[in-house]
VEXDREN-2710 file (C-alpha; in Angstrom, 1 decimal):
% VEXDREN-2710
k/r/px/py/pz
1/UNK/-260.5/-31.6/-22.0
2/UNK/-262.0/-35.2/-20.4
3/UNK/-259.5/-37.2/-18.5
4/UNK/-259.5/-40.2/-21.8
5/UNK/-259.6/-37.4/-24.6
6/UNK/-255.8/-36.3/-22.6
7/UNK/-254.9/-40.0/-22.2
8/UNK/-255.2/-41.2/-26.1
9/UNK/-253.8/-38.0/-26.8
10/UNK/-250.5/-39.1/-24.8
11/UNK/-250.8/-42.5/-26.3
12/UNK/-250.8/-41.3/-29.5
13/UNK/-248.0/-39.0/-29.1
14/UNK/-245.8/-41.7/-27.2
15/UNK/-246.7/-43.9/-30.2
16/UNK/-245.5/-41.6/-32.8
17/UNK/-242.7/-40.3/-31.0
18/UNK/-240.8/-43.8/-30.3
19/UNK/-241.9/-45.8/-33.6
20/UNK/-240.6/-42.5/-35.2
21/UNK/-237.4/-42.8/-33.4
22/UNK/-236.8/-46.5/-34.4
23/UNK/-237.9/-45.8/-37.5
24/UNK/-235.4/-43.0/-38.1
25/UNK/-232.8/-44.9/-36.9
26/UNK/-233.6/-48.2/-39.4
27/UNK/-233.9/-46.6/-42.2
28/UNK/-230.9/-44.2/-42.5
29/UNK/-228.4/-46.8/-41.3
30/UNK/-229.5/-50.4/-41.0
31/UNK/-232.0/-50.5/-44.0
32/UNK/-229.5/-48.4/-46.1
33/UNK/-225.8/-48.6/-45.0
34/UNK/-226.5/-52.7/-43.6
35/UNK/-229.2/-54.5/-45.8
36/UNK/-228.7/-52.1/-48.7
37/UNK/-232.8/-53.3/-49.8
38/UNK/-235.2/-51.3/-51.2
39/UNK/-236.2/-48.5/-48.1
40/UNK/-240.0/-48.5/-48.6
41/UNK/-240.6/-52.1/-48.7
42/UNK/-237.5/-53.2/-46.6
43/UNK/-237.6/-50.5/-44.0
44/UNK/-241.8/-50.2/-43.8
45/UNK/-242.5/-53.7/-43.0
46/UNK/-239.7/-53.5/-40.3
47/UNK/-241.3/-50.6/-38.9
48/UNK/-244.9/-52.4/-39.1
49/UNK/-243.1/-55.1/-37.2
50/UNK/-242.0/-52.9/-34.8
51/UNK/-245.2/-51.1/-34.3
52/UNK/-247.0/-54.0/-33.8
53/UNK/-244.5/-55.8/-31.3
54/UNK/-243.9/-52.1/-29.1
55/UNK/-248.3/-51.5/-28.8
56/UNK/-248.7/-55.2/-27.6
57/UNK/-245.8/-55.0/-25.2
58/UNK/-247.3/-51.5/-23.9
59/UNK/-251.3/-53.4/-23.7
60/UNK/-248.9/-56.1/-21.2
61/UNK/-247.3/-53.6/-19.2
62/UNK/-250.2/-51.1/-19.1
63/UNK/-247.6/-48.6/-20.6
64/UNK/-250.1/-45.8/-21.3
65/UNK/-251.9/-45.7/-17.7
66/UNK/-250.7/-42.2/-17.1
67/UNK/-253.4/-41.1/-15.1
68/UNK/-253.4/-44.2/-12.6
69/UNK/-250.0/-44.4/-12.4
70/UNK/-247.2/-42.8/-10.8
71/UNK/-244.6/-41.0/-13.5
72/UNK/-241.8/-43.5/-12.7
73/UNK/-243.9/-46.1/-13.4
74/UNK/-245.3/-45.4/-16.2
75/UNK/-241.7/-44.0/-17.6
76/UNK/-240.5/-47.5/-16.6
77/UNK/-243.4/-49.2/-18.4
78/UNK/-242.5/-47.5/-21.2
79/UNK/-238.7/-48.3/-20.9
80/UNK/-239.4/-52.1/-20.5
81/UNK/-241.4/-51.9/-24.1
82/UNK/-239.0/-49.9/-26.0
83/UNK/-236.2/-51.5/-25.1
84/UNK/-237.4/-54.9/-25.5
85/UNK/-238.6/-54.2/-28.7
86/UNK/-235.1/-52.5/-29.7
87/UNK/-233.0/-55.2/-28.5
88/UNK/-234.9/-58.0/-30.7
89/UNK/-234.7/-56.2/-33.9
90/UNK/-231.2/-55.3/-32.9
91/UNK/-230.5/-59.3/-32.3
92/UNK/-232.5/-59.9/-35.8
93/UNK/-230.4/-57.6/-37.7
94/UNK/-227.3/-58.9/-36.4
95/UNK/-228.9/-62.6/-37.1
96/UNK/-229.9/-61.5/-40.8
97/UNK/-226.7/-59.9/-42.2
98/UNK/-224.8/-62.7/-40.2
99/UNK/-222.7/-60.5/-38.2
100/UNK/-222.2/-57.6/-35.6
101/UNK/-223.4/-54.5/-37.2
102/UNK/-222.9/-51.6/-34.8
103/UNK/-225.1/-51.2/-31.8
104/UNK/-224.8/-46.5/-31.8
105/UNK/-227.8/-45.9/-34.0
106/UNK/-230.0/-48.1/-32.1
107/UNK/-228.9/-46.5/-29.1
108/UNK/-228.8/-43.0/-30.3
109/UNK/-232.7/-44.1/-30.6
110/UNK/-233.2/-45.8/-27.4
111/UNK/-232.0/-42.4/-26.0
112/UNK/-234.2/-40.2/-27.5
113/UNK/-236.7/-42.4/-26.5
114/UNK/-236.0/-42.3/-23.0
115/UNK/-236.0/-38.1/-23.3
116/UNK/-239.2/-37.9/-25.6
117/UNK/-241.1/-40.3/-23.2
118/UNK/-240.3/-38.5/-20.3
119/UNK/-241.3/-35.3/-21.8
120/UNK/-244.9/-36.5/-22.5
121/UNK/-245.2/-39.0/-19.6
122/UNK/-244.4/-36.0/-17.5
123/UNK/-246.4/-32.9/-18.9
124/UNK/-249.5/-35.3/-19.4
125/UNK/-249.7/-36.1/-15.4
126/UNK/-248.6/-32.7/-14.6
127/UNK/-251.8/-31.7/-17.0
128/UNK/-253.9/-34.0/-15.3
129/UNK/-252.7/-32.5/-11.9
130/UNK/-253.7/-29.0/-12.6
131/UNK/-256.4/-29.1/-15.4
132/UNK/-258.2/-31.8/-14.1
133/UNK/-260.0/-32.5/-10.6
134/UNK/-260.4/-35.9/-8.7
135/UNK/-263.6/-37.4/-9.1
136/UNK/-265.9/-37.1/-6.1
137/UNK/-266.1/-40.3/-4.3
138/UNK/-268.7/-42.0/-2.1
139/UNK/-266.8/-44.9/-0.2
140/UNK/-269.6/-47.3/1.5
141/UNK/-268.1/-50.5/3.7
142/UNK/-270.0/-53.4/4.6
143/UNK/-271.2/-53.1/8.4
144/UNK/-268.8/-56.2/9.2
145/UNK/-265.9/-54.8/8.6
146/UNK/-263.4/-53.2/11.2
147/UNK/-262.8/-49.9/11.5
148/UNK/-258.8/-50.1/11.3
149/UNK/-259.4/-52.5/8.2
150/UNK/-261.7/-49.6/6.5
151/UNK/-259.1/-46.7/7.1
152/UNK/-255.9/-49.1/6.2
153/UNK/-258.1/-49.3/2.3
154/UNK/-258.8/-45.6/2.6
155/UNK/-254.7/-44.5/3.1
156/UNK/-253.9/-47.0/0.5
157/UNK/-256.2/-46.1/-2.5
158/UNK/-255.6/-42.3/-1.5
159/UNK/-251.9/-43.2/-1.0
160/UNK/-251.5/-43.9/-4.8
161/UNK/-254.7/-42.6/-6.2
162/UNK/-255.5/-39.4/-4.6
163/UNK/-255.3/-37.6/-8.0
164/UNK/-258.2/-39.5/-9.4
165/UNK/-260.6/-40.3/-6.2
166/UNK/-261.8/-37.2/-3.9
167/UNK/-263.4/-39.8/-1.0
168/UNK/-266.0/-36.7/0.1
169/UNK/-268.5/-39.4/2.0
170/UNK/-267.9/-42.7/4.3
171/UNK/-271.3/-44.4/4.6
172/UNK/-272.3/-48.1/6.1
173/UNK/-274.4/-50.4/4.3
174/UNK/-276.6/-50.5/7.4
175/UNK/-277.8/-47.0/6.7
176/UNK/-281.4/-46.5/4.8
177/UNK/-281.7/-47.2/1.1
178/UNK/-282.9/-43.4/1.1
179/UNK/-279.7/-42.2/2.3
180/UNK/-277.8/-44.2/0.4
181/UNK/-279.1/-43.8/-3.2
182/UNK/-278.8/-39.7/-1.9
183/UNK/-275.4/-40.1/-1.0
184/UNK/-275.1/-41.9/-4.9
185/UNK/-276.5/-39.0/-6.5
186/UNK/-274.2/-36.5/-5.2
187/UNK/-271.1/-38.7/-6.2
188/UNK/-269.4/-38.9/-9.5
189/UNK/-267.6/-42.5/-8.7
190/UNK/-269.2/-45.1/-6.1
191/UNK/-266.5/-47.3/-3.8
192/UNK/-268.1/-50.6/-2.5
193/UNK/-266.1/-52.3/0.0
194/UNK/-267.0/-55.6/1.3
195/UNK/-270.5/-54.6/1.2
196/UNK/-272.9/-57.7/1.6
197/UNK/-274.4/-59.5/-1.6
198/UNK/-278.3/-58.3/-1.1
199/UNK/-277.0/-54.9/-0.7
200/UNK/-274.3/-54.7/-3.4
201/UNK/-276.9/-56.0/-5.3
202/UNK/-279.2/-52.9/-5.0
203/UNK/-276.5/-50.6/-4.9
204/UNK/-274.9/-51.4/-8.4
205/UNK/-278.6/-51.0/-10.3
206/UNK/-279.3/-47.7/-8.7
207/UNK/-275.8/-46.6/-10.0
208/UNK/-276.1/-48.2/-12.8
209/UNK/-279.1/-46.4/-13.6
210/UNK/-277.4/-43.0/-12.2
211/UNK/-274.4/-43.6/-14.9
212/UNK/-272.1/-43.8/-12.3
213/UNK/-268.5/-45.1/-12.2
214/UNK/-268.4/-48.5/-9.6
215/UNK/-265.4/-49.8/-7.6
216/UNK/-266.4/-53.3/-6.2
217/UNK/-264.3/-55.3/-4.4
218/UNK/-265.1/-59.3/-5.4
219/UNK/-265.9/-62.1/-3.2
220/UNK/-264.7/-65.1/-3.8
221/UNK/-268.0/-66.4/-5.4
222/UNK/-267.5/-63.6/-7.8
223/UNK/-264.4/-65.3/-8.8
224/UNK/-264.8/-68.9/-9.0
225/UNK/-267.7/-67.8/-11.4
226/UNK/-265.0/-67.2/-13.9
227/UNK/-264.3/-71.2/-14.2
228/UNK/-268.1/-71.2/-15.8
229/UNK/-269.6/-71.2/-19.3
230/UNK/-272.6/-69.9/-20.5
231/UNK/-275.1/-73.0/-20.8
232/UNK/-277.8/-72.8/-23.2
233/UNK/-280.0/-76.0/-22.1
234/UNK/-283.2/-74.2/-21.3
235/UNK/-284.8/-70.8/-22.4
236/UNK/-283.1/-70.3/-18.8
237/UNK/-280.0/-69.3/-18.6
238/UNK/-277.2/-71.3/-17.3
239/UNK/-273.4/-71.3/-16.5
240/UNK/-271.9/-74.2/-15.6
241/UNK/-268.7/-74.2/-13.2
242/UNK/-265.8/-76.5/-15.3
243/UNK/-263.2/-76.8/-13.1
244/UNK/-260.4/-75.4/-15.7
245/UNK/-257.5/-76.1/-13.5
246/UNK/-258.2/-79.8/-14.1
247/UNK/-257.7/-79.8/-17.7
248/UNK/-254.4/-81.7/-18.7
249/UNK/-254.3/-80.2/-22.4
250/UNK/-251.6/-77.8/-21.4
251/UNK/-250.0/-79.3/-18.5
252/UNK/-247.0/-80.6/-20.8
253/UNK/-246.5/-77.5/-22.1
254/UNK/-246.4/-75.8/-19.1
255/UNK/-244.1/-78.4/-17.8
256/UNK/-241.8/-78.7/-20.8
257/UNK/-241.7/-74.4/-20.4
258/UNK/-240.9/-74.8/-16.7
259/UNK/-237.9/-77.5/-17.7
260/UNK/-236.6/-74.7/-20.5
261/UNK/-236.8/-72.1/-18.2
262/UNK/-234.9/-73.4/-15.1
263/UNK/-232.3/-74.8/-17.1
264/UNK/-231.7/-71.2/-19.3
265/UNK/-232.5/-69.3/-15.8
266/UNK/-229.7/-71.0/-14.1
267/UNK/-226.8/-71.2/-16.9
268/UNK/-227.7/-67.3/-17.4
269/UNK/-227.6/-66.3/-13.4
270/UNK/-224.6/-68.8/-12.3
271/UNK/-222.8/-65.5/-12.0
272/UNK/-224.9/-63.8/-10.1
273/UNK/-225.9/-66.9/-7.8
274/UNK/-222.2/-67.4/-7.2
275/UNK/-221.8/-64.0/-6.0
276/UNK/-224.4/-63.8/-3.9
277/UNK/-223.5/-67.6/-2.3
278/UNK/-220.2/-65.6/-1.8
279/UNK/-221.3/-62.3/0.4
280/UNK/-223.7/-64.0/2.7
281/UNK/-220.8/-66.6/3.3
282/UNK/-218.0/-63.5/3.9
283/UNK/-220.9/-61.5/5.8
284/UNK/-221.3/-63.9/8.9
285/UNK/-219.9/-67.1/7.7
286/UNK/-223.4/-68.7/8.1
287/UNK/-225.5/-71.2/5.8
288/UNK/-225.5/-70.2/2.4
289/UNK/-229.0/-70.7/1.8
290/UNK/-232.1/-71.3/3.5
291/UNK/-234.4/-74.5/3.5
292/UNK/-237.8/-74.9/4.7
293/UNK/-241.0/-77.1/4.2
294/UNK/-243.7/-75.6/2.1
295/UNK/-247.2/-76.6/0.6
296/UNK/-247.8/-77.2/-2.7
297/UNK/-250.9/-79.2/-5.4
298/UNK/-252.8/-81.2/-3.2
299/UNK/-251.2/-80.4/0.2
300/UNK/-248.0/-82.0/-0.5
301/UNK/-245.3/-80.6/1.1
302/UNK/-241.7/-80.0/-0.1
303/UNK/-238.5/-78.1/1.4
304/UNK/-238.0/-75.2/-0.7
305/UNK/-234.4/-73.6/-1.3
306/UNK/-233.5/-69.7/-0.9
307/UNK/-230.7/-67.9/-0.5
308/UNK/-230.6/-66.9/3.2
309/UNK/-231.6/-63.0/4.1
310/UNK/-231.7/-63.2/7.3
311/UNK/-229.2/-63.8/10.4
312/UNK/-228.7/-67.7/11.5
313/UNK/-231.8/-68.9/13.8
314/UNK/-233.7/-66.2/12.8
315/UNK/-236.6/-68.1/14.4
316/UNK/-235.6/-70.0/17.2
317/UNK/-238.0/-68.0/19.5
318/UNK/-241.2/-68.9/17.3
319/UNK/-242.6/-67.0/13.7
320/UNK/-242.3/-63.8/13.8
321/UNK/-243.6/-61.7/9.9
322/UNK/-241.2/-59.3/8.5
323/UNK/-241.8/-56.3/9.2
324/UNK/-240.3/-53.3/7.1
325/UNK/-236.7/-52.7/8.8
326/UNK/-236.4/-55.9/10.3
327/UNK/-233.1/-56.0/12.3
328/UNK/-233.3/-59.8/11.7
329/UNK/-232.6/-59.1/7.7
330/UNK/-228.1/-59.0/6.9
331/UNK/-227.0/-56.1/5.0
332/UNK/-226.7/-58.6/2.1
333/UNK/-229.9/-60.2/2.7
334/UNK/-231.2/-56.7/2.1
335/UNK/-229.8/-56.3/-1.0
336/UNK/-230.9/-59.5/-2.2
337/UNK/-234.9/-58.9/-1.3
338/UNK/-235.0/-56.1/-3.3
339/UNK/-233.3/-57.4/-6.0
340/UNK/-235.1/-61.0/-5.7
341/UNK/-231.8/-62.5/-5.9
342/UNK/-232.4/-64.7/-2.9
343/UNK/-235.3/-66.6/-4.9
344/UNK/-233.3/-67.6/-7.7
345/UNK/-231.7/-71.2/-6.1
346/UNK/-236.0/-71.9/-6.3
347/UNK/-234.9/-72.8/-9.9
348/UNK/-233.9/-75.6/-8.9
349/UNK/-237.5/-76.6/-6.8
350/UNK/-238.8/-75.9/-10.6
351/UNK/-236.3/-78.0/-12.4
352/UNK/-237.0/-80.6/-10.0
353/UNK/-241.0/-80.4/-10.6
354/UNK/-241.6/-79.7/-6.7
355/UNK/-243.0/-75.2/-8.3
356/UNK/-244.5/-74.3/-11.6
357/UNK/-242.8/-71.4/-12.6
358/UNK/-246.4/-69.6/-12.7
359/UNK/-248.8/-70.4/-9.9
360/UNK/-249.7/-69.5/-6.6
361/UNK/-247.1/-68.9/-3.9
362/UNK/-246.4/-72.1/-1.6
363/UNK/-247.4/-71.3/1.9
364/UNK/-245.8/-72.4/5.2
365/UNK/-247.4/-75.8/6.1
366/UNK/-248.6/-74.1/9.3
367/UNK/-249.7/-71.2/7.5
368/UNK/-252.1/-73.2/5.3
369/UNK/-253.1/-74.6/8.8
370/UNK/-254.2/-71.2/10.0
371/UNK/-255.4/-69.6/6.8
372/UNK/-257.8/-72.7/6.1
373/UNK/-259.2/-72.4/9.2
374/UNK/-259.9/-69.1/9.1
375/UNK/-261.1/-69.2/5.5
376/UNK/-262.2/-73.3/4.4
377/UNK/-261.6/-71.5/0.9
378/UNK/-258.1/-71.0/1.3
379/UNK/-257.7/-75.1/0.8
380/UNK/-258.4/-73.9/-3.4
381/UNK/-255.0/-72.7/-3.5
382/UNK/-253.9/-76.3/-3.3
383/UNK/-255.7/-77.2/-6.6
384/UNK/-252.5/-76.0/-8.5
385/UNK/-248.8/-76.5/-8.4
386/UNK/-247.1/-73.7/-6.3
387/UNK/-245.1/-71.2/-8.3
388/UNK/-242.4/-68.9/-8.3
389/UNK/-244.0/-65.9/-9.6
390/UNK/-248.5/-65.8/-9.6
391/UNK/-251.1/-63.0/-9.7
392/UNK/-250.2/-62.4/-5.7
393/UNK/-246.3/-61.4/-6.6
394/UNK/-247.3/-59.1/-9.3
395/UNK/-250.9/-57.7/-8.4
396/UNK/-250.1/-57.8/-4.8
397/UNK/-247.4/-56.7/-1.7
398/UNK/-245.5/-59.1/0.8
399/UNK/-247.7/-57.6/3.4
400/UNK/-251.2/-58.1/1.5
401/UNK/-253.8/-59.5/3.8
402/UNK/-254.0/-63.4/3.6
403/UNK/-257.9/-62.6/2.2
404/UNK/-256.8/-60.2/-0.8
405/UNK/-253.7/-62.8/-1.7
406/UNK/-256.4/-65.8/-1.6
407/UNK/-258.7/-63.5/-4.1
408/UNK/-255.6/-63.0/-6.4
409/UNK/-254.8/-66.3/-6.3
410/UNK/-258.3/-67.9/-7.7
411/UNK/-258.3/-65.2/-10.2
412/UNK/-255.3/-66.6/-11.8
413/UNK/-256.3/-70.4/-11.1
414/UNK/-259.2/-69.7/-12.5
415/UNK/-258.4/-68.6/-15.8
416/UNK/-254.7/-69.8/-16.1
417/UNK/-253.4/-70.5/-19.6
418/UNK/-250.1/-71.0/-21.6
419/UNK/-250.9/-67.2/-22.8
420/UNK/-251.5/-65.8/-19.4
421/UNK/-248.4/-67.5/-17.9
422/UNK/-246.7/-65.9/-20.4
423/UNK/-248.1/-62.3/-19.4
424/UNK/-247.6/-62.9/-16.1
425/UNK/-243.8/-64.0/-16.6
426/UNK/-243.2/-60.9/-18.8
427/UNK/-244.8/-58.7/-16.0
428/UNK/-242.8/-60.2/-13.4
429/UNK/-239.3/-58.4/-15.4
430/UNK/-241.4/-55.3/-14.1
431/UNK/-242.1/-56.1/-10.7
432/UNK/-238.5/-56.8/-10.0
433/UNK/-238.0/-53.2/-9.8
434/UNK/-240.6/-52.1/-7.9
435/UNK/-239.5/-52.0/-4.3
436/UNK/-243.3/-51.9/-2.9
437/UNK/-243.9/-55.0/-3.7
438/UNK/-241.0/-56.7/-0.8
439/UNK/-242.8/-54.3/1.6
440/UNK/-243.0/-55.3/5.2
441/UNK/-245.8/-55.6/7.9
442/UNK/-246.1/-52.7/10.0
443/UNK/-245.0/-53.7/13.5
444/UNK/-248.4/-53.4/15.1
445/UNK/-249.4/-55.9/12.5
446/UNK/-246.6/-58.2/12.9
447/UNK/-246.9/-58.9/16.4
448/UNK/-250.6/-59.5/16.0
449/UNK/-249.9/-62.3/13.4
450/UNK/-247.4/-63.7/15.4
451/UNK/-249.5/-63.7/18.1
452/UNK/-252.6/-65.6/15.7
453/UNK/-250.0/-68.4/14.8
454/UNK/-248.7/-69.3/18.3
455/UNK/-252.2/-69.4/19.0
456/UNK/-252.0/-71.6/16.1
457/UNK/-249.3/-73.6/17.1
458/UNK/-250.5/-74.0/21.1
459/UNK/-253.8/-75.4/19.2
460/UNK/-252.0/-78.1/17.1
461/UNK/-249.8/-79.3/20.1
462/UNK/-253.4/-79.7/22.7
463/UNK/-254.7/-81.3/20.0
464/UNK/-251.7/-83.8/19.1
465/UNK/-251.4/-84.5/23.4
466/UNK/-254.9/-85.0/23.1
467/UNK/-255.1/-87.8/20.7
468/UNK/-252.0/-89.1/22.3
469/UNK/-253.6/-89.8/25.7
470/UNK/-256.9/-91.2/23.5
471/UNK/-254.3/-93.7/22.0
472/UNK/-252.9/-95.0/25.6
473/UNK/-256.2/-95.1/27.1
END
C-alpha cells in the first residue's frame, strides 16, 4: 500500500473516530437530556458544525501529517483540534440553554478521543516504519556553499526525516550535466540546495520530465515573486511586483486586532505575569524585567520589554548568542523560555503600537547593522511593523541562520493578510509547546557569531572616530 493510500486511510479513520465520539456524546445527553429538540435535525446540524470546524482546525495545524511528523506531534496536533472544537460547543451549549449544564459527557469524549487518536496516530507511523521504505534521495548543493553548512542541512533533514528521505548520493552542481541527469535517474526524490539559478533551472526540467519528487530550497527572488500578479498586457506574459505590504486596506484592522488582543492578553495573564515578576525577584533579587532597543517598520527603533531570563549584566563583556545550556540563563529564566512566559510584558510594546502582534521579529539595532551588510536584502524586513509571533517563530528555531529567518520572513510579508495572521496566531498556541523551537546555538557557533559582531562593533566605532577627526579638521 502507497505512502498517501495509508495517510487518507488514517485521516479518514481519525475523522470518524472523533466526530463519532462528539457525536455520541451530543446526542445522548446534550441534544436529549439538555435541549430536549428533535435528535436528527437538532443533533445532525451540530455534528455538521462540528465536522466542519474539527477538519479546518486539522488543515491549520497540519493534524494528519503522520508520515512527516513525529507521533507527539502529530498526537498534539490532533489534541489542539479536538479540544478546541469541544470547548466551543461546550461554551455554546452552556450559552444556549442559559446555564451550566455538566462538563462529564464532553469529557468522557475528549478522553476517548485522546485514546482512539493515539491508537491510529501510532499504528499508522509504526506501519509506515516497517511496511514502507524511505525514498531514495539524491542531495545536490550549489558549489558555493560550505562544507560544514551542507552537513549541518544533511543532520537536520535526516534528524527529523530520516523515515521518508534515504540521501544515497551527494553531488556538486559543478559536476557534468551527464552525471548529473544519471545521478537523477537512479533517485526517486531530488534535494536541491542552494544550487545556482542556470543550473536549478536545468535540473528541475530534466526531473520534471523524469516524474521525480523535487526539494528546492528558494532564493529570495523566488519569494518576492509572490508580491506579483499575472499581467495580461501583451500576448507576452507578465507579472507585475505590487508591493502588498503597502496596502492600507487592512492596516486598521490589523491594528484594532492588535488593541483587542493586548488588552484581553493581559487581563487573562495578570496572574501568571505576577507570578513570574515574583520568582525572578525572590530568585536573585535583580530587575524584574529586561529592556533593550530594537528595530522595527522603517528602522525605527524602540526599547522592548521582557521579563528577565538571564542573570544581571548578562552582557557587560560584549554579545554573546545563547547557546543551549547557557549558565548565563536563572533557573526561573529557564522555565520561563520554554514556556514563553518571559515575552508576555511585549503586550504592552503591542498595546502601545511600538509590535504588530503578527510580523517579523524586531532585531537588535546592531544586528540589522550586521545582517544588512552581509545581506542588502535583510533591510526588507523593515517594510513591516515588528511582531510578537511571524513565520520565523513558528516555521523556524532560535538558532536558524540569519539567511533562512530573512527567507521566512518575506514569505510572510509577502503574502500577509487578516486571514493569515489569524493562522499564524492559532499556530503559535502550538508552538508554545514545542521546546525545539527555544533551541540554542551550538557553542562552536556561538562564539563564531560573537566573534562576527565585535568585528561589527570595532567597525562602527573606526568609523564614528573617523568622522569625528573629519569634523575637527
Amino acid at each position: 500500500m502507497e505512502k498517501k493510500n495509508v495517510t487518507n486511510t488514517a485521516k479518514i479513520a481519525l475523522l470518524l473516530f472523533n466526530i463519532g465520539s462528539f457525536a455520541l456524546a451530543w446526542v445522548l445527553y446534550y441534544n436529549k437530556r439538555t435541549f430536549d429538540t428533535c435528535l436528527w435535525i437538532g443533533g445532525c446540524i451540530t455534528i455538521l458544525l462540528y465536522s466542519i470546524l474539527y477538519n479546518s482546525l486539522c488543515q491549520v495545524y497540519k493534524a494528519f501529517r503522520i508520515a512527516s511528523f513525529q507521533i507527539t506531534e502529530t498526537l498534539f496536533s490532533q489534541l489542539l483540534c479536538f479540544g478546541i472544537a469541544d470547548c466551543i460547543f461546550f461554551v455554546e451549549c452552556c450559552l444556549v440553554y442559559n446555564r451550566y449544564t455538566s462538563i462529564f459527557p464532553m469529557l468522557a469524549a475528549l478522553f476517548c478521543q485522546c485514546l482512539g487518536s493515539a491508537f491510529i496516530i501510532m499504528y499508522t507511523k509504526q506501519y509506515f516504519i516497517k511496511k514502507i521504505a524511505p525514498k531514495t534521495t539524491l542531495f545536490i548543493y550549489g558549489d558555493k556553499i560550505d562544507e560544514i553548512e551542507i552537513t549541518s542541512f544533511k543532520q537536520r533533514i535526516l534528524q527529523k526525516y530520516e523515515h521518508l528521505f534515504q540521501i544515497k548520493n551527494m553531488l556538486s552542481e559543478s559536476q557534468s550535466h551527464m552525471e548529473l541527469f544519471q545521478a537523477i535517474d537512479q533517485h526517486q526524490v531530488i534535494l536541491l540546495y542552494e544550487v545556482s539559478q542556470d543550473n536549478r533551472n536545468l535540473l528541475m526540467q530534466y526531473a520534471i520530465q523524469a516524474r521525480k519528487s523535487i526539494y528546492i530550497t528558494p532564493s529570495l527572488s523566488d519569494i518576492l515573486l509572490q508580491g506579483c500578479s499575472t499581467k495580461h498586457l501583451l500576448d507576452t506574459p507578465l507579472v507585475k511586483y505590487d508591493y502588498a505590504y503597502e496596502r492600507r486596506s487592512g492596516d486598521f484592522l490589523k491594528r484594532v486586532t492588535d488593541i483587542v488582543a493586548s488588552l484581553a492578553g493581559l487581563v487573562i495573564t495578570l496572574p501568571i505575569m505576577l507570578c513570574a515578576a515574583l520568582a525572578i525577584k525572590l530568585e536573585d533579587h535583580g530587575p524584574v524585567f529586561f529592556k533593550q532597543e530594537r528595530c522595527t517598520k522603517d528602522g525605527k527603533v524602540f526599547e522592548i520589554v521582557k521579563f528577565r531570563s538571564m542573570i544581571v549584566d548578562a552582557e557587560k563583556n560584549g554579545f554573546v548568542p545563547c547557546v543551549g545550556q547557557d549558565n548565563r540563563i536563572t533557573h526561573v529564566g529557564r522555565f520561563l523560555r520554554k514556556t514563553r512566559i518571559d515575552e508576555l510584558p511585549q503586550l504592552i510594546n503591542i498595546l502601545k503600537g511600538d509590535m504588530s502582534l503578527v510580523g517579523p521579529r524586531p532585531e537588535r539595532v546592531e544586528h540589522v547593522q550586521k545582517y544588512t551588510q552581509d545581506m542588502p536584502e535583510f533591510a526588507y524586513r523593515l517594510r513591516v511593523k515588528g511582531g510578537l509571533t511571524g513565520y520565523a517563530q513558528i516555521f523556524g528555531k532560535y538558532n536558524t541562520s540569519p539567511y533562512d529567518k530573512l527567507r521566512l520572513d518575506l514569505m510572510y510579508i509577502e503574502n500577509r493578510s487578516i486571514v493569515l495572521d489569524m493562522k499564524l496566531i492559532m499556530l503559535t498556541l502550538k508552538i508554545i509547546f514545542t521546546p525545539e523551537s527555544t533551541e540554542g546555538f551550538s557553542k562552536e557557533k556561538s562564539q563564531e557569531l560573537q566573534r562576527e559582531f565585535e568585528k561589527q562593533q570595532l567597525f562602527h566605532r573606526w568609523e564614528n572616530n573617523t568622522r569625528g577627526e573629519k569634523r575637527e579638521i
